[in-house]
Structures are given as structure tokens and as C-alpha cells.
C-alpha positions, 0 to 999 in steps of 0.5 A: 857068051853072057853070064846069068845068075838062076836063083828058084823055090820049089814048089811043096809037091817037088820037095816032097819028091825029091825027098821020097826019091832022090835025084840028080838035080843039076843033071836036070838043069845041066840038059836044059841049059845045054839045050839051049846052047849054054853051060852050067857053071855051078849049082847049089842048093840054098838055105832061106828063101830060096831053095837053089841057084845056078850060074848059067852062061848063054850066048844071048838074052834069047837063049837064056829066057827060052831056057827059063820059060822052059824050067818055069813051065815045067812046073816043078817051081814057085819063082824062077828069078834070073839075074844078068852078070857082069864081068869085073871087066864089063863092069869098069867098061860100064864105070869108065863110060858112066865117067865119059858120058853127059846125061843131064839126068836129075834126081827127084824133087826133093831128094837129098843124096847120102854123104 
């Protein structure tokens, strides 16, 4: 299973109902996300330029966008932005090959590196 990061804005008319009638909004997204065969690991809502995120496990990519086409299509948000999480494992796996593997890449023309 994957890990992703949900990070939303809700549109004006969804705040406006959420503050008329309060309600349980991880419950909401808890449904979605088990639909899918995922879980809902925290949730929380957010102050600045977003309104709220979630971290989500899914047990593919598939899943994962077929959960966020669902919450973006239901209309209740202006950006739904998902973001895929590494593991600190994952992420030395990912360091160690980087070190082990030739690319020949090269910077742009003209590109001075930091430091």
C-alpha cells in the first residue's frame, strides 16, 4: 500500500454549508477512501491557502486518482492537489540507487550549481 498526501480548498457555497450545519467531514472522506480500498490516516483542517489535508493509503496509483476524481467531481472543492509519500525507507532505497546509477545527465547550458 502507497501512501499519498490529499491537500483541498473548498469552494465558498461548501464553507458557507459547513458553517450553517456542522458536520463530520473526515467521516465523509473516510467513505470515499475506503471505497476504494484505502484508509484514512489523519485529517485536518488548515489555515492559509488551503482549507484541509489528508493522509491517505491506497494499494495502487489507480485507486488513489479513482478516489480523487470521485471527491473532485462532487463538487464541494476548488483544487483537490494529491501528492505521493515515500517512506524514509523508500527514500534511502531511492538515495542508494541514485549513488549505484550512471545517467549521463547534464545540467542546462549555462547553469551554475549552489555551494
Amino acid at each position: 500500500m502507497a501512501y499519498y498526501l490529499y491537500r483541498w480548498t473548498y469552494k465558498d457555497p461548501a464553507i458557507q454549508a459547513m458553517r450553517e450545519t456542522p458536520q463530520d467531514r473526515p467521516a465523509q472522506l473516510r467513505k470515499a477512501v475506503e471505497a476504494f480500498d484505502g484508509k484514512l490516516h489523519q485529517f485536518f483542517y488548515a489555515l492559509g491557502d488551503i482549507d484541509g489535508i489528508a493522509i491517505v493509503e491506497f494499494p495502487d496509483n489507480e485507486s488513489c486518482v479513482a478516489c480523487s476524481l470521485t471527491l473532485t467531481g462532487a463538487g464541494g472543492t476548488t483544487s483537490l492537489v494529491t501528492t505521493a509519500l515515500l517512506s524514509p525507507e523508500e527514500g534511502y532505497r531511492a538515495m542508494q540507487k541514485a549513488k549505484a546509477t550512471t545517467t549521463g545527465y547534464k545540467t542546462p547550458v549555462g547553469y551554475s550549481s549552489h555551494g
